[in-house]
Structure formats: C-alpha cells, structure tokens
C-alpha positions, 0 to 999 in steps of 0.5 A: 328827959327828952333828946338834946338836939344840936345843930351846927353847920359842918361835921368837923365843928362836932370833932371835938365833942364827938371824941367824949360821947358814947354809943355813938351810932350812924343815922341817915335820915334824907336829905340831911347831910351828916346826922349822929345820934349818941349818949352824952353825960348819960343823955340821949343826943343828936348831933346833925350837921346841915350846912350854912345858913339859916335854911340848912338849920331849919331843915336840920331841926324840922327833919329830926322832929319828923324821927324823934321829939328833941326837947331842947335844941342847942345851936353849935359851931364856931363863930367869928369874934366881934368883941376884940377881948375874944380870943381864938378857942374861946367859948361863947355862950349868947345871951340872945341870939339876933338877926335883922328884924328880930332876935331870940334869948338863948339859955345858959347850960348848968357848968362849972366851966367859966364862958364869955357871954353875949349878943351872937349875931346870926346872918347869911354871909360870911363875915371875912374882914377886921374892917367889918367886924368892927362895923358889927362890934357897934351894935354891941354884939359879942360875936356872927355865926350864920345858922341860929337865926333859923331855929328861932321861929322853930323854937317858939313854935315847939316851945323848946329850950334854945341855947347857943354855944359856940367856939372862937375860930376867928378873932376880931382883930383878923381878915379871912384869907379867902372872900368865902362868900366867893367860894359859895354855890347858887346854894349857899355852901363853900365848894371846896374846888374853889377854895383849893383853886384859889390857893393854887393861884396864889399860894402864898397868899392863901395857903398859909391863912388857910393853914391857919385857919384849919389849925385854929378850927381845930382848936377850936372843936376842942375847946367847945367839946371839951366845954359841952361835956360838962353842961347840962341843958 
C-alpha cells in the first residue's frame, strides 16, 4: 500500500489529526510551507500544508510526488456550511468536488463513523457572508472550501484516488466577522498583520467574532481528526 497524501490549507486544520498519529517526523521539502510525514492507522502518510487556494494545493501535490509516489490524495480542511442542516464541527465527506467549469467524484473513506455527505464547492475567495451562502446553497451544494479544485486535473493525470473531507468551522446561518478576502496579500494568503490591525480599530466589533471563530476552528480540527482516524482510504 502506497503513501496517503493530505492536503489542506493551514497547519492548525491537522491539530486534531496530529494528536492520533505516530512516528511523527519533520520534513522540509522547498517551497512548501509546513510538510509532516507519519504513521496513521499502521499507514505511511504525509501531511502538507501550503496555503489557500487551488495553486498552493497544486504545488503541494506536485512537490511531494517529486520525494514519494502517494497513491491517494485526501483534500483536508475546514469548509463553510451552505447546507443550513450542517452544523459547526460537522464532518463532510463530498460526493464530488465542483468548481466553474468543471467538477471531480470524491471517494468515500471505509468508517463506522456516521458523516453528512454532498457537493463541496471549491473556489478562490473567501465566502464570508449568510447572504452569499444562500445564493450557493442554490446550486445544490452542500458546502465551499478553496483548495480541492487544484488537485483534480492532478488526480486524473496520476489516476489516484481522490477523496475530500472536511470539518464545519462556519455554518450557513453566519457572517465572518472580517471580509478576509481584504486581509489577503498580491499572493492570495491572509496576513495576519491586517487581520490583527482591524480588530484593533475596532475591537468590539471584530474581536469577539474572531474568538469565535478561533474556538470554533479548534473545534472543528477535533471533530476531523477524531473522524480520519478511523477511516481507510
């Protein structure tokens, strides 16, 4: 059995799922931002985290193909809910992974864990409002992320198994308490000296939703590591 690869955008998405692997081990392989390689289930796995968006995820597959051959690729993370039934920390396994101009079936990890199931919407901005979550929800998806569209066309090419899970940190009923498509640099990632500089202008407006949304993260990492680590793919 070959190496499972996951994917996601930020390193704090794998806290959870760090905390049941073993053997864990620090790898630097240029220019990836944050790359683990560890034991999950017996499995050899690596763990990478590259950014937002669909380029950073690309990269991310195409520079650990370069050390080892993955035979399935899991794109990881939190989503935003679109589907008001998902509530915070719920885990979402897609059906298929869509984005303009085309879309991609995602595979089912083998569990005895019950998941909600669905479309997952993969695009480049950050969706940060109830308003435009409902204008999404039309499309029948289930919920948004930014990074699994990237891995399709990589996928197809390898002929790997693709699967993508993901934890609720948002629901569809709330607004982001930032625009974090604002906090964004001329390379697409937050800088969190923007984020911290609007909180500071207004702290009552910001701060609390920030809290929030930290906490519910957090929460959120839990629920997916917890969930993974007792699949098979």
């Amino acid at each position: 059995m070959g190496v499972l690869l996951f994917i996601a955008a930020e390193a704090r998405e794998f806290r959870g799922l760090l905390r049941r692997c073993e053997d864990v081990r620090r790898l630097a392989w240029p220019p990836l931002r944050w790359v683990r390689s560890v034991r999950l289930r017996g499995r050899e796995a690596v763990l990478v985290a590259n950014g937002m968006g669909a380029k950073c995820s690309a990269e991310a597959a195409e520079v650990v193909r370069r050390h080892v051959e993955p035979d399935a690729i899991v794109s990881y993370g939190f989503c935003g809910a679109l589907d008001p039934d998902l509530a915070l920390s719920a885990v979402l396994v897609a059906s298929e992974v869509r984005w303009p101009g085309g879309a991609l079936p995602a595979l089912a990890p083998r569990t005895s864990r019950s998941y909600a199931t669905g479309v997952l919407l993969s695009g480049e901005h950050v969706v940060c409002t109830a308003r435009e979550k409902r204008e999404l929800r039309a499309t029948g998806a289930a919920a948004v992320e930014m990074e699994a569209a990237g891995l399709a066309p990589l996928v197809r090419q390898w002929s790997l198994r693709f699967s993508c899970v993901r934890a609720v940190s948002d629901t569809a009923s709330e607004d982001l308490p930032l625009d974090f498509n604002a906090m964004r640099g001329s390379d697409g990632q937050l800088r969190q000296a923007r984020i911290v500089s609007a909180a500071l202008r207004h702290p009552l407006a910001i701060a609390p939703g920030l809290w929030r949304l930290r906490e519910a993260t957090h929460a959120a990492s839990e629920a997916l590591g917890d969930f993974v680590a007792d699949c098979q793919f």
